[in-house]
C-alpha positions as CSV (number, residue, x, y, z in Angstrom):
1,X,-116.4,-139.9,55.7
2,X,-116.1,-137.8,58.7
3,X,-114.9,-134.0,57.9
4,X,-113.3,-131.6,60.2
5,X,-113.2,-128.0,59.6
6,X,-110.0,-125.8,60.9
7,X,-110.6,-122.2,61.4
8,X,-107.7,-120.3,60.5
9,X,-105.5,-117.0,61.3
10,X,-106.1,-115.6,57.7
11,X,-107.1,-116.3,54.0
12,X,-103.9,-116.3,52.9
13,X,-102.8,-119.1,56.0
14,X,-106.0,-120.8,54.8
15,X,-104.4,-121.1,51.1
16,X,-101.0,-122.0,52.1
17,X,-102.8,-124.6,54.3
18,X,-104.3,-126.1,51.1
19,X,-101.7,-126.0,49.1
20,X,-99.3,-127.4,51.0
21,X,-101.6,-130.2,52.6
22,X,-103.0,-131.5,48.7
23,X,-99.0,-131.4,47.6
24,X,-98.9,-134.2,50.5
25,X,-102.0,-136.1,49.4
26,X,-104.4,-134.8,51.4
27,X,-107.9,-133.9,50.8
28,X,-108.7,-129.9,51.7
29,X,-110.8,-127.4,50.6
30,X,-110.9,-123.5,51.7
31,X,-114.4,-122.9,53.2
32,X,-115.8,-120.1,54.9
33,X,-116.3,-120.6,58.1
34,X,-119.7,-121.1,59.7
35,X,-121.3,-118.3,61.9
36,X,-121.7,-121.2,64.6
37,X,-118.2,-121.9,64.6
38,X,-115.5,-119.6,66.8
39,X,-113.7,-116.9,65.7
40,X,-110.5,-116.3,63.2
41,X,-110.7,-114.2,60.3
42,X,-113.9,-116.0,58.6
43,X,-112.3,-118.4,56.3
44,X,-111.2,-122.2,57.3
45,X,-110.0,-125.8,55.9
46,X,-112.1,-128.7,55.5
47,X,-110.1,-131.6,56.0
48,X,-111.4,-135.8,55.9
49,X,-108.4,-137.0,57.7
50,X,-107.3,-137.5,61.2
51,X,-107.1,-133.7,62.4
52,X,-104.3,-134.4,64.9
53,X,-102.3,-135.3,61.9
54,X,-103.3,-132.8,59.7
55,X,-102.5,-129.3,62.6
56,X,-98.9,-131.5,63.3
57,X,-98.2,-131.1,59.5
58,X,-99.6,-127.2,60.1
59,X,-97.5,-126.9,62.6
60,X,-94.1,-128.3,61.4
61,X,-94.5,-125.8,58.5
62,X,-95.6,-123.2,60.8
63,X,-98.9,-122.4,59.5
64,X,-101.1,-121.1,62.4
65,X,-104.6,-122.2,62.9
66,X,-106.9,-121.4,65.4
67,X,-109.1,-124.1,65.8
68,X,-110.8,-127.7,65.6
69,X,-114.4,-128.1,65.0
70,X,-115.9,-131.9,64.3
71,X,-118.6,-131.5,61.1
């Protein structure tokens, strides 16, 4: 299954990101983020489902991201 891994604004956005996304269902996992990948404060989600889904959930529950990287 594809994977897609979402940099994000902090560790703690990261963990809200998690927790709020499995409480819906949806596979994610906290990951750092890998030194090929932009920038954001090192740690990122790892998510299997569609990601245009996934950042509209983010960002109806206001939980900044920074961006969308294909794995």
């Amino acid at each position: 299954m594809k994977k897609t891994m979402i940099t994000m604004s902090s560790i703690t956005y990261a963990m809200k990101a998690k927790e709020y996304l499995n409480s819906l269902g949806y596979w994610c996992e906290v990951e750092r983020t890998r030194k090929n990948i932009g920038s954001g404060c090192g740690y990122s989600i790892v998510v299997q489902d569609d990601p245009d889904l996934i950042t509209a959930r983010l960002d109806r529950r206001n939980i900044p991201y920074k961006g969308i990287y294909s794995l």
